[in-house]
Phi, psi and omega in degrees: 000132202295156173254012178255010226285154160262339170238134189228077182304116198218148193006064185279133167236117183232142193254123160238142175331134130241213180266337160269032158123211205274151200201093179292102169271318165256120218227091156052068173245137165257146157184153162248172155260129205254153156338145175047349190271186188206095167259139181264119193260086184258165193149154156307107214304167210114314217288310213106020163281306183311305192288326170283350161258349145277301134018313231242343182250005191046051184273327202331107207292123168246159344293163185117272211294161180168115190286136189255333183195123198153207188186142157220108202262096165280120186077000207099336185268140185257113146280015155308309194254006169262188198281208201256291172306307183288319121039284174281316193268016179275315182270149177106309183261275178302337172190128169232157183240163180227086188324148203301291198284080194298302189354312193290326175263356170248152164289131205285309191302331188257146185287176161318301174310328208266341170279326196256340151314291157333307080071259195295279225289332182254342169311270180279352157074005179277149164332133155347304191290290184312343161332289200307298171320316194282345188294305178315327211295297186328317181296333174304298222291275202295021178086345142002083205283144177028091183287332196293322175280342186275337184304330172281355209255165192269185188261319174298002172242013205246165184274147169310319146309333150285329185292338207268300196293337178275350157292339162312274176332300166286026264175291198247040155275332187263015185020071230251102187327297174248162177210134169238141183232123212267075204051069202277350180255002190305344169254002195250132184291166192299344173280300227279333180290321177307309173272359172302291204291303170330292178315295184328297171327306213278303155344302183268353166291304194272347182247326187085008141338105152259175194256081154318138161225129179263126165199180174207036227193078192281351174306322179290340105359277187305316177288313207241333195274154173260288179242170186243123143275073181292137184220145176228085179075065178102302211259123173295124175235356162197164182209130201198159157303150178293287173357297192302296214278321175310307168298330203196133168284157156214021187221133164299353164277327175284335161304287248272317178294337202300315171325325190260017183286147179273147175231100203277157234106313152222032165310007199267311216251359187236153171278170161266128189279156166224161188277124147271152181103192166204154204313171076055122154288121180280355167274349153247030175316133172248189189276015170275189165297139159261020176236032185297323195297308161295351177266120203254002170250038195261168129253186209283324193304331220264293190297011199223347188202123160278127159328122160309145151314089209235158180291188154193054195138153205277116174069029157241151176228154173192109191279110207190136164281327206231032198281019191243350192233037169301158147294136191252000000 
């Protein structure tokens, strides 16, 4: 974990209602963001990334949800402990997100172009006009075709993929220290996602922008991320530089995702792997691992004590009994 971090999240726990009561979907997670850097926060849907990236925005759906214990410390400041009102001017300027559904997240009512002015205008302090301008041009920068028309235009006329870039655009109008992004490209065809995530690069190349990245999409990983953050029912179970961790496993769930990645070329010769089983009900977690049920490398130690989160390397972590005898 960088020692430079801009972000730095250490035993965050957030909770939502169920029917047996309060239920920790996020469980005691660590993790940084290092300056400039862009960590991917991977896993299976379920896991808990998306709620750890609301968590990190005080997003959390109230009343029910609820961060019960941790620190997220941006810059130094735990935004955990400021009010509400210091909050709003955090989020948009100092950290923005660009959410998985933009549909959910644009006002139906207002065209695109007049939010992301707005936007401009309370973030950055600018005129109506340098509004308008810097919005066409942001709309140009994510690939946005006839930004000036797409700027008049409402978000129910626009393709799911214009809704993802133009949430993209307003995202980064308040130029923003972090910026997390919650599977942002999950609507976008493979060139136009290829040239978001450039523009992105490029971007955090002239400001020194880091990244949260939510995926489940380890090619985009392999291409973009400095480091990985793996999560399974709640729980960070290894965390490495991306390099590291892509050459070497040091968790049988991240093996397990590697497996199922397709590799072209050789579906003819390889079958396609899947995790058998399914994740964990998290309101019945037992004191074992939780992902021992699922696991060909678990023994009886796995089902009765769960592991720490432990290094087992320079800049490696792995909640793991056997973590030295993963298959590389």
């Amino acid at each position: 974990m960088a020692d430079t971090a801009l972000l730095r999240v250490r035993d965050l726990v957030t909770s939502v209602p169920t029917q047996q009561g309060a239920t920790r979907v996020v469980d005691g997670v660590s993790f940084d963001v290092g300056r400039a850097a862009t960590v991917a926060l991977v896993g299976e849907s379920g896991c808990g990334k998306t709620v750890t990236a609301l968590s990190i925005l005080r997003l959390v759906a109230s009343p029910g949800g609820r961060i019960e214990s941790g620190t997220v410390e941006l810059d130094g400041v735990d935004l955990l402990r400021l009010t509400e009102r210091e909050m709003r001017g955090v989020r948009g300027r100092a950290v923005a997100m660009v959410f998985q559904e933009p549909m959910t997240s644009l006002h139906p009512c207002h065209t695109v172009g007049w939010q992301v002015r707005e936007s401009l205008t309370v973030h950055r302090r600018m005129s109506r006009g340098q509004a308008r301008a810097r919005a066409v041009e942001l709309f140009d920068r994510v690939g946005l075709p006839e930004p000036s028309t797409i700027y008049a235009t409402y978000p129910h006329r626009l393709s799911a993929g214009q809704r993802q870039r133009a949430m993209i655009a307003m995202a980064l109008a308040g130029e923003p220290k972090l910026l997390v992004m919650d599977d942002p490209t999950s609507a976008l065809d493979v060139n136009t996602q290829s040239q978001v995530l450039e523009y992105l690069g490029d971007l955090q190349e002239s400001t020194s922008m880091s990244i949260l990245l939510i995926t489940h999409d380890l090619r985009i990983v392999a291409e973009h991320a400095s480091d990985v953050v793996v999560m399974y029912a709640g729980r960070v179970v290894e965390s490495a530089s991306a390099p590291d961790l892509l050459a070497r496993q040091r968790h049988p769930y991240t093996r397990g995702m590697m497996e199922c990645v397709p590799r072209l070329g050789s579906l003819s010769h390889r079958r396609l792997l899947a995790i058998e089983g399914v994740a964990p009900v998290l309101d019945h977690v037992g004191p074992g691992c939780r992902f021992a049920e699922r696991c060909p490398m678990r023994v009886d130690r796995c089902a009765q004590e769960e592991p720490e989160l432990a290094a087992v390397g320079p800049g490696r972590w792995a909640r793991c009994w056997r973590h030295d005898e993963v298959p590389s």
